[in-house]
C-alpha positions in Angstrom: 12.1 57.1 38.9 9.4 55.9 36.8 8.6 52.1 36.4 7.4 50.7 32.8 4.0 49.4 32.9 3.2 45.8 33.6 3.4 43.7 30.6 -0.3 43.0 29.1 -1.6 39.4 29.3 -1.5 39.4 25.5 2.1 40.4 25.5 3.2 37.5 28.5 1.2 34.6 26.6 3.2 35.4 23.6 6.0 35.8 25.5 5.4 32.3 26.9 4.3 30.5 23.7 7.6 32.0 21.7 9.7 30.3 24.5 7.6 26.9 24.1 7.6 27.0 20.4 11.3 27.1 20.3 12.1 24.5 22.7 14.1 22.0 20.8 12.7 19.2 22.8 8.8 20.3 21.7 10.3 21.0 17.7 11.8 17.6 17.4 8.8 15.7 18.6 7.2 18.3 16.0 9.2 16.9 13.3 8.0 13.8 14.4 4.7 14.7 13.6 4.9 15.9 10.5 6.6 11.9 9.6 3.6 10.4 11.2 1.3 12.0 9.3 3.1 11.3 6.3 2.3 7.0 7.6 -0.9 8.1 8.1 -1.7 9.5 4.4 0.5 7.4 2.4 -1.3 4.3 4.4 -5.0 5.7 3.6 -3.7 6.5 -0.2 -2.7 2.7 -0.3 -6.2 1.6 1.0 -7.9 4.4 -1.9 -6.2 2.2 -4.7 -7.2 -0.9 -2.8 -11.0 0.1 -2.8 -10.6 1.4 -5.9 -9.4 -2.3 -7.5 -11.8 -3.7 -5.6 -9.8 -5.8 -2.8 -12.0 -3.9 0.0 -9.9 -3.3 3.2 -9.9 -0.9 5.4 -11.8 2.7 5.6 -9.8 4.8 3.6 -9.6 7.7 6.4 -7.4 8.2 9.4 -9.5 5.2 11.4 -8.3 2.4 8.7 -4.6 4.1 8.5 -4.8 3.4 12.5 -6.6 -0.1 12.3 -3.6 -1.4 9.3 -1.2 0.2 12.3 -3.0 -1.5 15.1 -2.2 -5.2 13.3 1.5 -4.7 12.3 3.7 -6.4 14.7 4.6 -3.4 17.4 1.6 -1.5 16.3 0.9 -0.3 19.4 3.8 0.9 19.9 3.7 2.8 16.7 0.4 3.7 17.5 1.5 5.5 20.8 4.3 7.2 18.7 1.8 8.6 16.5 -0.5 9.9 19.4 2.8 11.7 21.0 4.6 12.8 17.5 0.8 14.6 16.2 -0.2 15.8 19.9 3.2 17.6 19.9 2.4 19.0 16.7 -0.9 20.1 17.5 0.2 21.9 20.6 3.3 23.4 18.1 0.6 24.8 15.7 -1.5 26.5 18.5 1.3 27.8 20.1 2.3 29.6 16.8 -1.4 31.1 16.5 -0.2 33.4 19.4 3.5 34.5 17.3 1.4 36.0 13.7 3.4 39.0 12.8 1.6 41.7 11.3 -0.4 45.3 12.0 -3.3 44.2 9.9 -6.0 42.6 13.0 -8.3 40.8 10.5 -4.6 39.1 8.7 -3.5 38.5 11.7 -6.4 36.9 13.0 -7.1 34.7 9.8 -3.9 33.1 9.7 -4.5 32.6 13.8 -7.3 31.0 13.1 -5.3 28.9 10.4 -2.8 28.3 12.6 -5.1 26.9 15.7 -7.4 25.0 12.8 -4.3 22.9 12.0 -3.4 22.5 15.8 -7.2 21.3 16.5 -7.0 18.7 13.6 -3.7 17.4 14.2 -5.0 16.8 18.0 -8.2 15.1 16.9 -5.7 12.4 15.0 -4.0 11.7 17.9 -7.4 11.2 19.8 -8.4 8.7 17.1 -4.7 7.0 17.5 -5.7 7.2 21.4 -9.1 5.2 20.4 -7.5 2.8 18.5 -4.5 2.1 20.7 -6.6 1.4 23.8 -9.7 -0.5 22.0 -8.0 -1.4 18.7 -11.0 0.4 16.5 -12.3 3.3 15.8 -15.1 4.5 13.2 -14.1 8.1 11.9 -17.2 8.1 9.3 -19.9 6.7 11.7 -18.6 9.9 14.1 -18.6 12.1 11.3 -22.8 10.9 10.8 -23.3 11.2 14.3 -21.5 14.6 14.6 -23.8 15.3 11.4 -26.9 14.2 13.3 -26.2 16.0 16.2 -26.1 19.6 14.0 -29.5 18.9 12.4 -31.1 18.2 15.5 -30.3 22.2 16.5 -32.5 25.1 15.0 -31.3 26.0 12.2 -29.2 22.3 11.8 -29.6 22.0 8.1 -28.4 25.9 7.0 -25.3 25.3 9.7 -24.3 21.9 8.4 -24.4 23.1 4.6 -22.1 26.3 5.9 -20.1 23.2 7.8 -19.5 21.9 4.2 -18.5 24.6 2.5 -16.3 25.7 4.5 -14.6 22.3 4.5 -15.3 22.8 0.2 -13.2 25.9 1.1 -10.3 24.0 2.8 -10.5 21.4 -0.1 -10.2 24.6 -2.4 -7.2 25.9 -0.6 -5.0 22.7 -0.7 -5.4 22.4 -4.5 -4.3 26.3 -4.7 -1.7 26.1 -2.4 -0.5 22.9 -4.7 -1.1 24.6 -7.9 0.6 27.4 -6.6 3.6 25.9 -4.8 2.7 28.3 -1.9 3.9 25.4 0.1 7.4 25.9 -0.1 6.9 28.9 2.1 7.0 25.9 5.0 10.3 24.4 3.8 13.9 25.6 3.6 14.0 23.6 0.1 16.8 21.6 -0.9 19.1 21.8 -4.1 19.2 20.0 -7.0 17.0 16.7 -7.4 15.9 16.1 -4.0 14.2 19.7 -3.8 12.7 19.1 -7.1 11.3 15.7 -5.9 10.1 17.0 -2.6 8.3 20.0 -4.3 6.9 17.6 -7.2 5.7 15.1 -4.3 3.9 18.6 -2.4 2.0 19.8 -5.9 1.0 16.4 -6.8 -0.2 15.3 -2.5 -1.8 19.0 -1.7 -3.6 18.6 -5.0 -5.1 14.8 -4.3 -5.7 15.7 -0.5 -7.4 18.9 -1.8 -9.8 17.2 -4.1 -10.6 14.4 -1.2 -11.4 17.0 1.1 -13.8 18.7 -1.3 -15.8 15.4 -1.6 -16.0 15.6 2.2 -17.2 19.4 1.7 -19.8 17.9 -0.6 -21.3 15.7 1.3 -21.9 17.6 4.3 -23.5 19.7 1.9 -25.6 17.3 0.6 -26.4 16.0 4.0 -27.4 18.8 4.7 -30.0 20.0 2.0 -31.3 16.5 2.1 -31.4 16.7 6.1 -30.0 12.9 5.9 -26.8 12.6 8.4 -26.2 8.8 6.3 -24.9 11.0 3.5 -22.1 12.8 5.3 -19.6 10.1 5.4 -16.4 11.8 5.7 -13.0 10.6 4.2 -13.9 7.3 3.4 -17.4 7.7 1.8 -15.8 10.9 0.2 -13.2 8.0 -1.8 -15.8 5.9 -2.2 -17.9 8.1 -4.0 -15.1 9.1 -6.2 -15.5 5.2 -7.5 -19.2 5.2 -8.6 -18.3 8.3 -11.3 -17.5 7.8 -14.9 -14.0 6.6 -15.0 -14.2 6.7 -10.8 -12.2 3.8 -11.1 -9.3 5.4 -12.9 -10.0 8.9 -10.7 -9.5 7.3 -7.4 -6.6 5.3 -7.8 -5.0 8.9 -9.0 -6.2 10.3 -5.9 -4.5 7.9 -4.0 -1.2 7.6 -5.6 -0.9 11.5 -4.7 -2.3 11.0 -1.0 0.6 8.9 -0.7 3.3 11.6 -2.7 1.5 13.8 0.0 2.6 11.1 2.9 6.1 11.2 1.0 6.2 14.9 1.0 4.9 14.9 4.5 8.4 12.5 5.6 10.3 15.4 3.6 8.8 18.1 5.6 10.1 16.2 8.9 13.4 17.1 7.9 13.2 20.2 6.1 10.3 22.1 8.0 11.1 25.4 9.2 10.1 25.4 12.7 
């Protein structure tokens, strides 16, 4: 009698994440996720308009979402819901990076790296919810300079911080398509009748805003890095800022952030209509 060969490594991780992935346990605290991060952005699109009218506030990024969490009555516990709810999510979406169908190795290998891009992100939130939980502050743009600061110091710094930007450009590029496009249903089982029309209007009009916030980013490292000046690469919240000192900024911002928080509406929607 023959035996069958030994299952490959490649073949038991998958084996193992497709088990984790669909542990109900780790999909529910997923779900979780996805509504925290809906807080998250419809709190930073609310701190946008602020800036925007000129009633100052918070940085309108992640960090200041977390700081206006930090001083609610029971923030921290929010706060440690957040870390839990976006840490399961992050380990959710790297766990689906190993289950990509598909023959085609560079596909299959984009949307991993997709897939494990999401996870990362999603993982560096709940870091930043860490920060702020245990010391009540955290400064996303003056990590985002230093970060910059540290990539020019390396040979080369300048060309690999402009490639840094455009590929976050890129990512700014992609939510607006995938807005436009309404390639984001593909993530939901949509509902019938007004509630899916409202939860796919919410997704064009939230991918769209976050799309074109993220571009600023994009820009900014760019310009940070022709100019080899680490002060210009601000991240989220210089990215809004900016969007205020252009003609009719004023107007263009608070647009931006009444769809960052359709995409924290959209984002509560996807809690309960994600497929998973």
């Amino acid at each position: 009698m023959t035996r069958s060969p030994a299952p490959s490594g490649a073949q038991s991780a998958g084996r193992a994440a497709r088990s984790a992935g669909s542990n109900p346990h780790l999909k529910t605290l997923a779900r979780v996720g996805y509504a925290v991060n809906g807080l998250l952005h419809g709190l930073i699109g609310a701190i946008a308009i602020s800036v925007a009218v000129g009633a100052g506030g918070e940085s309108a990024d992640q960090s200041g979402a977390l700081g206006e969490v930090a001083k609610s009555p029971g923030g921290v516990f929010v706060l440690w819901a957040i870390v839990v709810g976006l840490a399961a999510l992050g380990v959710w979406q790297l766990l689906q990076a190993f289950l990509v169908p598909g023959d085609d190795p560079k596909k299959v290998w984009a949307h991993r790296a997709k897939e494990i891009g999401k996870g990362v992100a999603y993982l560096a939130v709940a870091g930043t919810a860490v920060t702020v939980a245990v010391s009540g502050s955290a400064s996303s743009s003056g990590s985002t300079q230093s970060a910059s600061a540290t990539v020019l110091g390396l040979p080369g710094g300048p060309v690999l911080l402009i490639v840094a930007g455009l590929a976050v450009l890129a990512i700014g590029v992609y939510f607006v398509y995938k807005g436009v496009a309404r390639t984001f249903t593909e993530d939901l089982t949509v509902p019938g009748g007004t509630l899916g029309r409202a939860t796919v209007g919410l997704g064009v009009a939230g991918y769209v805003a976050k799309g074109i916030a993220v571009g600023v980013v994009g820009i900014l490292v760019i310009v940070a890095g022709f100019t080899v000046d680490p002060s210009q690469s601000t991240g989220l919240d210089g990215a809004l800022r900016s969007l205020a000192e252009l003609p009719f900024g004023v107007a263009i911002l608070v647009l931006v952030g009444l769809g960052l928080i359709a995409y924290g509406l959209y984002c509560l929607a996807r809690a309960r209509f994600a497929r998973l």
